[in-house]
N, C-alpha and C positions, 0 to 999 in steps of 0.2 A: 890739780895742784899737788906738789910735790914737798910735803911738810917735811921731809928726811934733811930739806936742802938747809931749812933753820933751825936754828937754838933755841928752844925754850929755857931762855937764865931765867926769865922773869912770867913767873905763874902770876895769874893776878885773876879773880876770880869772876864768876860766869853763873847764874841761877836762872832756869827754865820752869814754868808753872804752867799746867794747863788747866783752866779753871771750865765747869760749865754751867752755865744759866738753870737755876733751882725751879724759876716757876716755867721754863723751855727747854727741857731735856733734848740734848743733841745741839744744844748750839754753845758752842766751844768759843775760848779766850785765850791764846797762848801768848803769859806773856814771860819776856826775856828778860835782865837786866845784866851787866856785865862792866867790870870796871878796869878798861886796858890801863895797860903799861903807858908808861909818859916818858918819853927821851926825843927831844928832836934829834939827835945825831942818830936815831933807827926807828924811822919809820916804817921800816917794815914788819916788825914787832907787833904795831897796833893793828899794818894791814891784817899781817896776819889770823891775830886774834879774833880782828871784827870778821875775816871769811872762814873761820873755824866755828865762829859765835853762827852766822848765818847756815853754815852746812849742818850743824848738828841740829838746828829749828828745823829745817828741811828732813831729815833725818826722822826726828819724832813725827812730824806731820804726816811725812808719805807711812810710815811703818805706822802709827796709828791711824791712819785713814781720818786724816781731819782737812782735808781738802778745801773745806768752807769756810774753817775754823779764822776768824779775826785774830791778828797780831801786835801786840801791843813790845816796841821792840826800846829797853829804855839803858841809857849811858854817855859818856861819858864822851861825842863824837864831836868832839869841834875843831880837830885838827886839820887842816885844808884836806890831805889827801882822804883819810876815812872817811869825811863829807862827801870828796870827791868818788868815795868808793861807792855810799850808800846811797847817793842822786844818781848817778849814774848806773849804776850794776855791774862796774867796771874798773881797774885802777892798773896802768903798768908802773912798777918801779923800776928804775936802772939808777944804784946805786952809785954814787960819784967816782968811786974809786974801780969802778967793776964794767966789765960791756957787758955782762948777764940784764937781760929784762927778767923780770917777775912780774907776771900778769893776774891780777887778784879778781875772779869773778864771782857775785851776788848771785847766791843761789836760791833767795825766797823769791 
């Protein structure tokens, strides 16, 4: 993914927790929540966010070695395509006005 290609106008926030079980040491909870940006006229805004939101969970997991670790992943996704992104693990965009595709892949 080549994040240089879009604009972040619109920051909209993101919070990662990794919690672990008190009476089972070593069994791990990582959970997410994140509240995208809303604009139907740019949906790739939200793609985006939601594959920056999943690269960075991946990111903590493999660098903390939490491999096993349960995901509890919470927000804000009821847009067709970010559904479509997070059932699938997959989403291309081609913008109406553009022939560029943008191909968003689920990296947990």
């Amino acid at each position: 993914m080549k994040v240089k290609q879009f604009s972040f106008d619109h920051l909209n926030s993101s919070m990662v927790l990794c919690l672990e079980h008190m009476s089972s040491p070593g069994h791990m909870l990582l959970v997410a929540k994140t509240h995208l940006y809303s604009n139907k006229a740019k949906p790739e805004v939200r793609l985006l966010q939601a594959a920056v939101c999943t690269h960075y969970m991946d990111y903590i997991i493999k660098e903390q070695d939490l491999q096993s670790t349960g995901i509890l992943f919470c927000g804000d996704f009821n847009s067709l395509p970010t559904y479509k992104f997070f059932t699938s693990g997959t989403y291309e965009y081609c913008p109406n006005s553009s022939s560029s595709k943008y191909k968003f892949e689920f990296y947990l």
